[in-house]
C-alpha positions as CSV (number, residue, x, y, z in Angstrom):
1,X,-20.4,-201.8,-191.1
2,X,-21.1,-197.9,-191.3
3,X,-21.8,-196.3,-187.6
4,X,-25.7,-195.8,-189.2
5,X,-26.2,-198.9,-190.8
6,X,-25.6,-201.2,-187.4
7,X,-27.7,-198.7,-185.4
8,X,-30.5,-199.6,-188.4
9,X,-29.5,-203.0,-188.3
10,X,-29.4,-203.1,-184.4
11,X,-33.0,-201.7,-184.2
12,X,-34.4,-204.3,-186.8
13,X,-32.8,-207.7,-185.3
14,X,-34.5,-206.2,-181.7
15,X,-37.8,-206.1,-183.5
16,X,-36.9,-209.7,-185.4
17,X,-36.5,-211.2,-182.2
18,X,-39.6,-209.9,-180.4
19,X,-41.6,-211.3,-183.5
20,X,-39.7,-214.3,-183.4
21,X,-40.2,-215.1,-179.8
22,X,-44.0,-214.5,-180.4
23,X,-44.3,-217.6,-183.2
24,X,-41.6,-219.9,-181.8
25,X,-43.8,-221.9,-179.3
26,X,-46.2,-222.5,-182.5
27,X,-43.0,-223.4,-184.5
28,X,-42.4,-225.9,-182.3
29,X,-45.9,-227.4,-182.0
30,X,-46.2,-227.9,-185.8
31,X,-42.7,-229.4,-186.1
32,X,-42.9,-232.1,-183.2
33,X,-46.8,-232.8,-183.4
34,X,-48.2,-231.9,-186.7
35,X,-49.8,-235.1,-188.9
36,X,-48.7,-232.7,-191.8
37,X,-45.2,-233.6,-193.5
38,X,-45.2,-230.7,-195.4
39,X,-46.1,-228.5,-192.1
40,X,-43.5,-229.8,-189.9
41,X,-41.0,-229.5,-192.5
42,X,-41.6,-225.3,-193.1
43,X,-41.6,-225.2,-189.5
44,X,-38.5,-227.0,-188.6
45,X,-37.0,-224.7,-191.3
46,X,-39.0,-221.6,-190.2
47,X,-37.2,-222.5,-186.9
48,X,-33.4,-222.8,-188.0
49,X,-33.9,-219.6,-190.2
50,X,-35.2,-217.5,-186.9
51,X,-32.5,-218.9,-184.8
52,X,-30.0,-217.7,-187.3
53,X,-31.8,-214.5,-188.2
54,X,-31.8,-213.1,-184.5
55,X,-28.6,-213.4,-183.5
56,X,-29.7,-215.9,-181.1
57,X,-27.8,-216.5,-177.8
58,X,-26.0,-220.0,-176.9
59,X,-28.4,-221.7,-174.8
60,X,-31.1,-220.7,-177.5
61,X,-28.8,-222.7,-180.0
62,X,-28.9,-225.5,-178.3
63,X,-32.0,-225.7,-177.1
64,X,-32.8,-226.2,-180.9
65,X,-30.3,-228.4,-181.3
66,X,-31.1,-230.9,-179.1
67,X,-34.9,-230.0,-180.8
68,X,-34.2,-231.5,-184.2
69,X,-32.3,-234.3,-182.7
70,X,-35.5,-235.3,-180.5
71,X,-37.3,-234.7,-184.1
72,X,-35.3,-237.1,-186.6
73,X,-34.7,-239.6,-183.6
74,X,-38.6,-240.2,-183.5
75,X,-39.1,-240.8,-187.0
76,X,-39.2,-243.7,-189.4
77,X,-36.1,-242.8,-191.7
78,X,-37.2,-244.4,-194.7
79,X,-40.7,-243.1,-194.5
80,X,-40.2,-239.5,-192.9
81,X,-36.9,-238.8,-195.0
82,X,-38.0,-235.1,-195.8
83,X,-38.9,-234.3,-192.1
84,X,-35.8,-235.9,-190.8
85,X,-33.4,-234.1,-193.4
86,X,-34.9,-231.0,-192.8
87,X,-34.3,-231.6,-188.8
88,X,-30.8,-232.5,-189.7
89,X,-30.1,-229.8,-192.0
90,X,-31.3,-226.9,-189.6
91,X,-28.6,-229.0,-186.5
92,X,-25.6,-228.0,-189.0
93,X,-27.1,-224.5,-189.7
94,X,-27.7,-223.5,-186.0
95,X,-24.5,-225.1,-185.2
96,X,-22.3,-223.1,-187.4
97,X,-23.1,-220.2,-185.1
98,X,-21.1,-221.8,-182.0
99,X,-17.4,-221.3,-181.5
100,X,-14.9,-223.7,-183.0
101,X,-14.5,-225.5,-179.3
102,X,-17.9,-226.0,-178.6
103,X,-18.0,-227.6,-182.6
104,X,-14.7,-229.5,-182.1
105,X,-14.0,-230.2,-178.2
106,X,-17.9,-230.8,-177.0
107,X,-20.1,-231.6,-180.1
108,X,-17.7,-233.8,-182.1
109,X,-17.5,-236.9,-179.8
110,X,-20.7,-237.1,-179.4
111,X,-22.5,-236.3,-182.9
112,X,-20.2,-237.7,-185.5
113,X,-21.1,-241.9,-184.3
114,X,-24.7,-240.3,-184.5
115,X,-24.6,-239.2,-187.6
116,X,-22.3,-242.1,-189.5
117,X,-25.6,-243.6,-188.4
118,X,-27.1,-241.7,-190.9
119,X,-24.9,-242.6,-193.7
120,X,-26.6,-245.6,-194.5
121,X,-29.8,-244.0,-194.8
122,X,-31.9,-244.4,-198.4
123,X,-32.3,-240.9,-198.9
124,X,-29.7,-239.1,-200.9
125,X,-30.5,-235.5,-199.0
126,X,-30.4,-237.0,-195.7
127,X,-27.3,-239.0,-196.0
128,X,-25.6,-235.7,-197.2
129,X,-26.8,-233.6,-194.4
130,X,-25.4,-235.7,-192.1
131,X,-21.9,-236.0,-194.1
132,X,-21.8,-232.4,-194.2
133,X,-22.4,-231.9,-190.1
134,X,-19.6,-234.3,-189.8
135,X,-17.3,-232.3,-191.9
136,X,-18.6,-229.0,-190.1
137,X,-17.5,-230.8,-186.5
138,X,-14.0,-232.2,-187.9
139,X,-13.4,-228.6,-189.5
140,X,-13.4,-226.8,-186.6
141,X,-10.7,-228.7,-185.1
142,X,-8.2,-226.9,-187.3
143,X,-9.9,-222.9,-186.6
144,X,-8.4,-221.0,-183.6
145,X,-10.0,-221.2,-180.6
146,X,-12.8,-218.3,-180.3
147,X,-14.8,-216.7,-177.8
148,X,-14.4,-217.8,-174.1
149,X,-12.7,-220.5,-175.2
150,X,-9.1,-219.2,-173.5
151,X,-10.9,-220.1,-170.1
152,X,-12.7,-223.2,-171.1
153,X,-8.4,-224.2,-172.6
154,X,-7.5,-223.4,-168.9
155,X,-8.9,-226.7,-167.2
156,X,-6.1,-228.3,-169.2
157,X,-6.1,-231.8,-168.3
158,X,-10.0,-232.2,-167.7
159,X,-10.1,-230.4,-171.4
160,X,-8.0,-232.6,-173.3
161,X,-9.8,-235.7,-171.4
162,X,-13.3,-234.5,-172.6
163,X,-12.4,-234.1,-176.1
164,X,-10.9,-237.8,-176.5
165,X,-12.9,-239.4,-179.4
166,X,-15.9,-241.8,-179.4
167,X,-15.3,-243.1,-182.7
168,X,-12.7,-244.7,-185.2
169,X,-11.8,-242.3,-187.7
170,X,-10.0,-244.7,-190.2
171,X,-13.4,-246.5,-189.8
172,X,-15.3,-243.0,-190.3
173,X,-12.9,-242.2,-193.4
174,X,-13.4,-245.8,-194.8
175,X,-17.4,-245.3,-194.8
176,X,-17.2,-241.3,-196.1
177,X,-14.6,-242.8,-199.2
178,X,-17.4,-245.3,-199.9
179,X,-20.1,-242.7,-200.6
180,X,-17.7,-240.4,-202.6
181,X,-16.5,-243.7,-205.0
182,X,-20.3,-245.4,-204.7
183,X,-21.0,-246.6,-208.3
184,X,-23.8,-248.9,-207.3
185,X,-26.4,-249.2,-210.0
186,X,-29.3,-249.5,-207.8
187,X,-29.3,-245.9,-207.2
188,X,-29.9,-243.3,-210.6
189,X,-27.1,-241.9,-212.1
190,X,-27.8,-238.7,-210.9
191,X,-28.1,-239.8,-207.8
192,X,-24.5,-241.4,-208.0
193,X,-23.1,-238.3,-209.6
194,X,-24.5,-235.7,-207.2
195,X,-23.9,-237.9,-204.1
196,X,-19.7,-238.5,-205.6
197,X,-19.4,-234.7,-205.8
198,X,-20.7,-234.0,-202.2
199,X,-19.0,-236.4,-200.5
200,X,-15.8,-236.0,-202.0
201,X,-15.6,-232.7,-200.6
202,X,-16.6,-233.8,-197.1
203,X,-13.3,-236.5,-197.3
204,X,-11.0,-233.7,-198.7
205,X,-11.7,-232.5,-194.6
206,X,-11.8,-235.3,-192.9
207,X,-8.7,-236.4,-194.3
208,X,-6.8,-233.3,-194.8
209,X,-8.5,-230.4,-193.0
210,X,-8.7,-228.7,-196.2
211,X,-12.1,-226.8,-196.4
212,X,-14.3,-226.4,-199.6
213,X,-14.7,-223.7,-201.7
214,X,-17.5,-221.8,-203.6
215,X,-17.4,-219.0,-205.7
216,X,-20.4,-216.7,-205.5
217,X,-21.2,-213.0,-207.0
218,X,-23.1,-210.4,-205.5
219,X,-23.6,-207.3,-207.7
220,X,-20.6,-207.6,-210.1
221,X,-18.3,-208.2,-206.5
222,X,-16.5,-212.0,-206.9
223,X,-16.7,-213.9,-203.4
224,X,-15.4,-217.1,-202.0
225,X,-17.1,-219.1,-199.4
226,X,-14.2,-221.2,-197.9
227,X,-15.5,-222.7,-194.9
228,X,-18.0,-225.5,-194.2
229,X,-19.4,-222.8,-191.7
230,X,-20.2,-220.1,-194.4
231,X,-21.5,-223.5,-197.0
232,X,-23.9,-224.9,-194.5
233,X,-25.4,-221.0,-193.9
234,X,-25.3,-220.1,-197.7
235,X,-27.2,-223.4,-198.4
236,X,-29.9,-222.5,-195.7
237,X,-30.4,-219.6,-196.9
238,X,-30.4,-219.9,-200.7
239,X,-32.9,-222.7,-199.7
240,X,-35.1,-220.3,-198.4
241,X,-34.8,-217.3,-200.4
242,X,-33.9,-218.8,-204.0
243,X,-32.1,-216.7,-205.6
244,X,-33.1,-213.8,-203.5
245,X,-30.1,-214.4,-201.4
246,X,-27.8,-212.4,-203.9
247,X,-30.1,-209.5,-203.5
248,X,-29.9,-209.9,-199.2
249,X,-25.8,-210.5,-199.7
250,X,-25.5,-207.6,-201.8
251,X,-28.1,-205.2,-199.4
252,X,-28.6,-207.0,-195.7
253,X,-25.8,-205.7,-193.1
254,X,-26.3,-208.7,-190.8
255,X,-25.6,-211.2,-193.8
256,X,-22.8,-209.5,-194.9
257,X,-20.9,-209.7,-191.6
258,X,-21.7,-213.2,-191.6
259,X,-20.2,-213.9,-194.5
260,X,-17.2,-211.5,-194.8
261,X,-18.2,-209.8,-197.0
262,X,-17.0,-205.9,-195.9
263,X,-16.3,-204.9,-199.3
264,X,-20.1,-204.8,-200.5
265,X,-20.7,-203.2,-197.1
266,X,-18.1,-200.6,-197.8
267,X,-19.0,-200.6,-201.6
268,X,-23.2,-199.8,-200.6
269,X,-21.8,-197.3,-197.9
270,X,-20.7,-195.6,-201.5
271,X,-23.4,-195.9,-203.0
272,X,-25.6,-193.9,-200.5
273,X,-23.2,-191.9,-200.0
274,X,-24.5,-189.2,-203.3
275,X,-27.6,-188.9,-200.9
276,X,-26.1,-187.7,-198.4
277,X,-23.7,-185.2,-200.3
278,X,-26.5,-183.6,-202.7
279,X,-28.8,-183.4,-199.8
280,X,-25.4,-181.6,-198.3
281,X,-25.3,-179.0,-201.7
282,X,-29.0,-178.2,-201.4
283,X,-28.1,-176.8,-197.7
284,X,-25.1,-175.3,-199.2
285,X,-26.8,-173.7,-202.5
286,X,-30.1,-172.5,-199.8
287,X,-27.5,-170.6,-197.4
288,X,-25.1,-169.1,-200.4
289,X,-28.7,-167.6,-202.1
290,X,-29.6,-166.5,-198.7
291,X,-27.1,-164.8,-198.4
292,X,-26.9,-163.5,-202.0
293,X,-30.2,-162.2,-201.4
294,X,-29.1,-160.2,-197.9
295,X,-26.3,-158.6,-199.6
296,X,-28.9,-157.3,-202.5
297,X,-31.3,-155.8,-200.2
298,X,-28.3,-154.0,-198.5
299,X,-26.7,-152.2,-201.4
300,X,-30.8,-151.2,-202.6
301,X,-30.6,-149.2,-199.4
């Protein structure tokens, strides 16, 4: 990112996360105690989006993690579905922001037997969500290690005892394969279809590590999102924006890094870079009649 752009881009997360400070104890309220679906639903959302949009630190992370888990574990599944997919939804997106130990070492034993809980839900959104966490969690497993993660590696034994697994994954496999085959005729077609193609994906890496892949274009510029990390984000944030999320790929800085995308941020450097050069001739043209002028005046004398 261009030396200007981050200073730009540093000033306006500052001021994103002053306003978001100011609205997140409401946030909260309407999510957890609102009798409105509809309500808690924006604001659980409303919530993920700001955690994600201001760079937000770890604790922060998982303070709203452990949020939308107290939210879904409250609710009547079958009944609340929306509320509790949205809660599950924004665990994946604010969790793709923590390092690949914290997702595979410290998260993973614990969250996957939750959410296989979830696979048996009714509803088709929910039951995906939760798929998709799991494959998130199992992904990182095969990323390098990142941030401080050297020094967590360093308690060696005490590490490798912590990250010994809570659940049978031939079992976890067996239930995933199910979804991606189901052909049960008490769901809708599309139902069947859409829930085949999703979960299909999420066995490829369970089983062999292999990450999905999505081609997306931003202003003419072919991309690939490759990693459950950069799926679960994308889908957040094309949920939110619609189709505006093209426009903030090809124009926001802080999405851009996010998603690896340095060659639109090199290519809109480019673009502004005309500004910058005619303002450069205009100063140039100014001094050379200047001085035109001067030399005029001289041989008058």
């Amino acid at each position: 990112m261009p030396r200007w752009n981050r200073c730009r881009h540093v000033g306006r997360l500052a001021a994103c996360r002053r306003f978001f400070e100011t609205v997140r104890p409401d946030l909260e309220r309407i999510a957890t105690k609102s009798g409105s679906r509809r309500a808690r639903v924006g604001a659980i959302r409303a919530l993920g989006a700001g955690v994600y949009a201001t760079d937000a630190h770890r604790n922060e992370i998982l303070a709203t993690m452990q949020l939308a888990l107290d939210i879904w574990t409250d609710l009547d599944l079958n009944n609340d579905a929306p509320v509790a997919t949205a809660a599950v939804e924004i665990w994946g997106l604010v969790a793709s922001l923590l390092s690949s130990n914290d997702l595979a070492r410290d998260l993973r034993p614990v969250f996957v037997p939750i959410f296989m809980k979830l696979l048996d839900c009714s509803d088709l959104d929910l039951r995906c969500a939760a798929g998709e966490n799991i494959a998130l969690m199992v992904e990182a497993q095969t990323l390098p290690v990142t941030d401080s993660d050297d020094e967590e590696e360093e308690d060696g034994d005490e590490g490798d005892e912590a990250s010994g697994e809570a659940y049978d994954k031939t079992h976890l496999l067996h239930e995933l394969e199910k979804l991606s085959s189901d052909s049960s005729k008490r769901k809708h077609k599309k139902e069947r279809k859409e829930q085949r193609g999703r979960f299909r994906a999420i066995v490829t890496t369970v089983s062999t590590g292999k990450a999905p892949s999505q081609p997306i274009t931003v202003s003419g510029e072919r991309y690939v999102l490759n990693s459950w990390v950069q799926m679960l984000q994308y889908q957040a944030m094309r949920f939110s924006m619609g189709s505006g999320i093209l426009v903030q790929l090809a124009h926001n800085p802080m999405l851009q890094e996010r998603f690896g995308l340095e060659s639109m941020a090199s290519l809109e450097a480019r673009r502004s870079a005309p500004d910058a050069a005619d303002k450069a001739d205009f100063l140039y043209d100014m001094a050379s009649q200047k001085k035109t002028r001067g030399k005029s005046r001289t041989q008058d004398r």
